[in-house]
Wavefront OBJ file of the C-alpha trace (Angstrom):
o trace
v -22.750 -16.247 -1.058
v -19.959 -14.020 -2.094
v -18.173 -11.488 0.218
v -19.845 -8.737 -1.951
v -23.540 -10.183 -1.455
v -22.568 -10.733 1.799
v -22.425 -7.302 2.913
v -24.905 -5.816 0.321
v -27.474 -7.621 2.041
v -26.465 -6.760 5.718
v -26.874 -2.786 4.231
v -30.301 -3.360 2.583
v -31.681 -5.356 5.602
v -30.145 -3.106 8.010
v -28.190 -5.364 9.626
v -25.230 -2.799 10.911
v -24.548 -3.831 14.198
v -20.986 -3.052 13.369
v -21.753 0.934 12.603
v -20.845 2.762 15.695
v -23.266 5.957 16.295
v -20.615 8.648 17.322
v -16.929 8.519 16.657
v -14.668 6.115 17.359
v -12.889 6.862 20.934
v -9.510 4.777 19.835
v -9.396 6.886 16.842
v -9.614 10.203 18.702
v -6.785 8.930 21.213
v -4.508 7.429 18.688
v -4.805 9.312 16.014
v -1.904 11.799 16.791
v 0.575 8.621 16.611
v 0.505 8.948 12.668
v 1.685 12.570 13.175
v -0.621 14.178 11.089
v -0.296 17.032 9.143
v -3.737 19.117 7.408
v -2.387 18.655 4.091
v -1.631 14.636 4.776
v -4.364 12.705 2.252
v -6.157 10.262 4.118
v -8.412 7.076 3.129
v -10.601 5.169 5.171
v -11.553 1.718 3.133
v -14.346 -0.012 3.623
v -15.979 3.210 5.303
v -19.977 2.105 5.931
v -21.517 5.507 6.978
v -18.610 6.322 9.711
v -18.910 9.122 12.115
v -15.198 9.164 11.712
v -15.156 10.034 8.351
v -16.696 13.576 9.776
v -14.153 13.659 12.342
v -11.129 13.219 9.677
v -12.480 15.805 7.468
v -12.264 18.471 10.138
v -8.627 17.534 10.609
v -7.717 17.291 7.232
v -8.209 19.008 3.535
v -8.356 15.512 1.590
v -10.219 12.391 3.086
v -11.336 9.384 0.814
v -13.478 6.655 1.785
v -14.592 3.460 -0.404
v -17.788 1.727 0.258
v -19.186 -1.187 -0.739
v -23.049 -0.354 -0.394
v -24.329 3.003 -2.547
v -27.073 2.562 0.395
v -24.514 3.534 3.275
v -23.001 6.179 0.808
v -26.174 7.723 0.636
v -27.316 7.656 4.155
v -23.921 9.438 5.123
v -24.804 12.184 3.251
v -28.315 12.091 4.550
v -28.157 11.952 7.981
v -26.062 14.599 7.572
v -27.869 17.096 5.347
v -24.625 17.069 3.206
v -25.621 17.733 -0.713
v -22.601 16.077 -2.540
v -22.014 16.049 -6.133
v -22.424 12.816 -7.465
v -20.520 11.805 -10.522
v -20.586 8.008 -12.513
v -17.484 6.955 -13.089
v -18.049 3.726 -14.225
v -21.154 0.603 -14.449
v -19.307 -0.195 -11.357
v -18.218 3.177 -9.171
v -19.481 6.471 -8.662
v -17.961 9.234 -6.829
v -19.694 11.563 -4.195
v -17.660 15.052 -3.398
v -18.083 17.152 -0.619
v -15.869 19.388 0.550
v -13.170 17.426 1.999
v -14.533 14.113 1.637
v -14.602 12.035 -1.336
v -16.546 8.861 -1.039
v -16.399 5.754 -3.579
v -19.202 3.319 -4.137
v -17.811 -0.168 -5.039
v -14.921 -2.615 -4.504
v -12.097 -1.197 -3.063
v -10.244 -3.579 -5.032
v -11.023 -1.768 -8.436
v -12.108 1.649 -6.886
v -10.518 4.685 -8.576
v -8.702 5.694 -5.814
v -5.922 8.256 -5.422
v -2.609 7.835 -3.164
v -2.323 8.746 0.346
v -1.172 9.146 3.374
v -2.443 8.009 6.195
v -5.031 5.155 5.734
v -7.226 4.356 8.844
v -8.520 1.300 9.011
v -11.109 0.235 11.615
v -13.231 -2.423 10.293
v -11.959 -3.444 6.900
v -9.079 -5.874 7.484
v -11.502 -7.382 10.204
v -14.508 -7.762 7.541
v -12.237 -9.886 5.177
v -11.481 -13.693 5.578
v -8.301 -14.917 5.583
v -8.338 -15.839 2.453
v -8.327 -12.533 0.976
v -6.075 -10.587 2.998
v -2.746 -10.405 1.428
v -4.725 -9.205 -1.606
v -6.288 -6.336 0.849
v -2.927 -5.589 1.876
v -1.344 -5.697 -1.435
v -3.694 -3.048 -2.247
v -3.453 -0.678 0.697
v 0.137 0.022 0.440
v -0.248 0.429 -3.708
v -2.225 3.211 -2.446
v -0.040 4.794 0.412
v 2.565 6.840 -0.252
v 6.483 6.597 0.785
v 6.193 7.849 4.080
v 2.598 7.084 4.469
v 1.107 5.925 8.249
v -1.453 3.279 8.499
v -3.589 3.402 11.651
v -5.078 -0.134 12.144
v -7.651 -1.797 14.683
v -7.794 -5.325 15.001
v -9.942 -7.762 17.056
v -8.212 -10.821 18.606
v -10.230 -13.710 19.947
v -10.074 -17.505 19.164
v -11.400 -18.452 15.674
v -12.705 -21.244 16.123
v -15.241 -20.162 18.637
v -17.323 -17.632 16.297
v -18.043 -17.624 13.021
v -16.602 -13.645 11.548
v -17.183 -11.368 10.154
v -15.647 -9.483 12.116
v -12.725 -11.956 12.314
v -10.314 -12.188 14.204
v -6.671 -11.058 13.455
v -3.557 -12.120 15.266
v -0.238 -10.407 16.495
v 1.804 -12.538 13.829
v -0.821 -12.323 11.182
v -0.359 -8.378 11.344
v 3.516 -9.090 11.631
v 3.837 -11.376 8.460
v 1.086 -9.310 6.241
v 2.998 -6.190 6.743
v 6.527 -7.187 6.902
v 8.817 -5.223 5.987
v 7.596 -1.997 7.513
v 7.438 -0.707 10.685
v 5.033 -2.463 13.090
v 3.992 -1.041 16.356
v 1.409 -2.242 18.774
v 0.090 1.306 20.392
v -2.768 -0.231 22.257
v -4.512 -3.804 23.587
v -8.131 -3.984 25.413
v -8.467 -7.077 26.799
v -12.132 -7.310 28.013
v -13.209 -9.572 31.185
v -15.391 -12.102 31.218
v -18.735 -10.378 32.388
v -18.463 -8.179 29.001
v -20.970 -8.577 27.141
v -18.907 -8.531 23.840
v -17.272 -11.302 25.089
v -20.409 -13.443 27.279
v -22.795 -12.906 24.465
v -20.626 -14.828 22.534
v -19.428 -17.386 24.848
v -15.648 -16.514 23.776
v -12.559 -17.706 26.348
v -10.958 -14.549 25.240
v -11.562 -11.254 23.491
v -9.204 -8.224 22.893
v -9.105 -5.120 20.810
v -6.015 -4.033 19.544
v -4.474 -0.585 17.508
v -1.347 -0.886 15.294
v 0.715 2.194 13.902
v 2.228 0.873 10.966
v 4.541 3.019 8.900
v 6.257 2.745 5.515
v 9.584 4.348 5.565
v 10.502 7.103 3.166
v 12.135 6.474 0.099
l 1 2 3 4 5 6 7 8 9 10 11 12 13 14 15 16 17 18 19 20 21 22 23 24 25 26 27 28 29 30 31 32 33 34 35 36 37 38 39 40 41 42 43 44 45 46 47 48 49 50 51 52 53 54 55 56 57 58 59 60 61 62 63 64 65 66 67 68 69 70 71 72 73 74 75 76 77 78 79 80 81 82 83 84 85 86 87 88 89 90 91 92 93 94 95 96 97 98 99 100 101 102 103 104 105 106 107 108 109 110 111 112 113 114 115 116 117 118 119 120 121 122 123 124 125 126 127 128 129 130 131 132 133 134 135 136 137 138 139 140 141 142 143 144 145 146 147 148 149 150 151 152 153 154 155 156 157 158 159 160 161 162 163 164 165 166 167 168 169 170 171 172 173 174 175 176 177 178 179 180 181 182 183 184 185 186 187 188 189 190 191 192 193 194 195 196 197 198 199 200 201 202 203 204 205 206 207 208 209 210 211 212 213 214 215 216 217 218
């Protein structure tokens, strides 16, 4: 099964254990380390249904999202008695416009996306194998702009001992897939062995952590 079936078919079965029902408290408390500004464009890829993409839009004139599954697209906009304006851009994307927000159906590989500046990343990076991540990279900074912030929450945990998604990035795997910017660790939550993230699982370890990463002007 591809990565695209993959999560197609965790969105029509419902599977979304990874949506979380209100906003996310590590972007509330770290957002203000990208300095941003109301007029700063912001993208969140690999959105689902967030409750942060809500939260964004009240801090900002310009938020994108890209999303995978039409089915979470549309539920956003449901559960939230939002009537956007849908437009087909493509066999392949379709746009949804609401005020501020701007959500994308389809790969965010391909997506008709516009530059930004401050990309926040929760559960993308972690949703990808290995295998694909310098080309997820690649694309996120041909999309932010000189000067652009990148907000980034990572999961660390040993591999081998769970099968992802979500899986599991390390410190030097951040370090070597964004080198050449600025990389700062803002934030690590190791949890203890009674958690139930962690005992469900039957992991030795098990930490969340939040990166500010910044491209320099030029």
């Amino acid at each position: 099964m591809s990565d695209l079936e993959f999560w197609h078919n965790k969105w029509a079965m419902n599977q979304i254990g990874f949506h979380l029902m209100e906003v996310n408290p590590l972007l509330m408390e770290y957002w203000s380390a990208t300095n941003p500004q109301r007029q700063d464009k912001v993208l969140l890829p690999l959105c689902g249904k967030s409750e942060d993409l809500v939260w964004l839009a009240e801090q900002h004139d310009d938020v994108q999202g890209v999303e995978l599954s039409s089915i979470a697209v549309r539920a956003f906009f449901a559960e939230h008695f939002y009537t956007p304006l849908v437009t087909d851009l493509s066999a392949y994307h379709t746009s949804y416009q609401f005020d501020e927000l701007c959500l994308y159906t389809g790969d965010i590989f391909t997506a008709p996306l516009q530059p930004v500046d401050i990309i926040y990343d929760r559960a993308a990076l972690v949703a990808l194998p290995e295998t694909r991540w310098n080309e997820y990279v690649k694309r996120l900074l041909s999309l932010l702009n000189p000067g652009g912030r990148i907000l980034l929450v990572t999961l660390d945990y040993e591999q081998g001992e769970l099968n992802g998604p979500p899986f599991s990035v390390s410190e030097a795997a951040v370090h070597r897939l964004f080198s050449g910017l600025s990389i700062k660790k803002l934030h690590r939550d190791e949890v203890g062995v009674p958690h139930p993230k962690r005992a469900q699982k039957g992991l030795s370890r098990f930490a969340e952590e939040v990166w500010l990463i910044e491209r320099n002007e030029h």
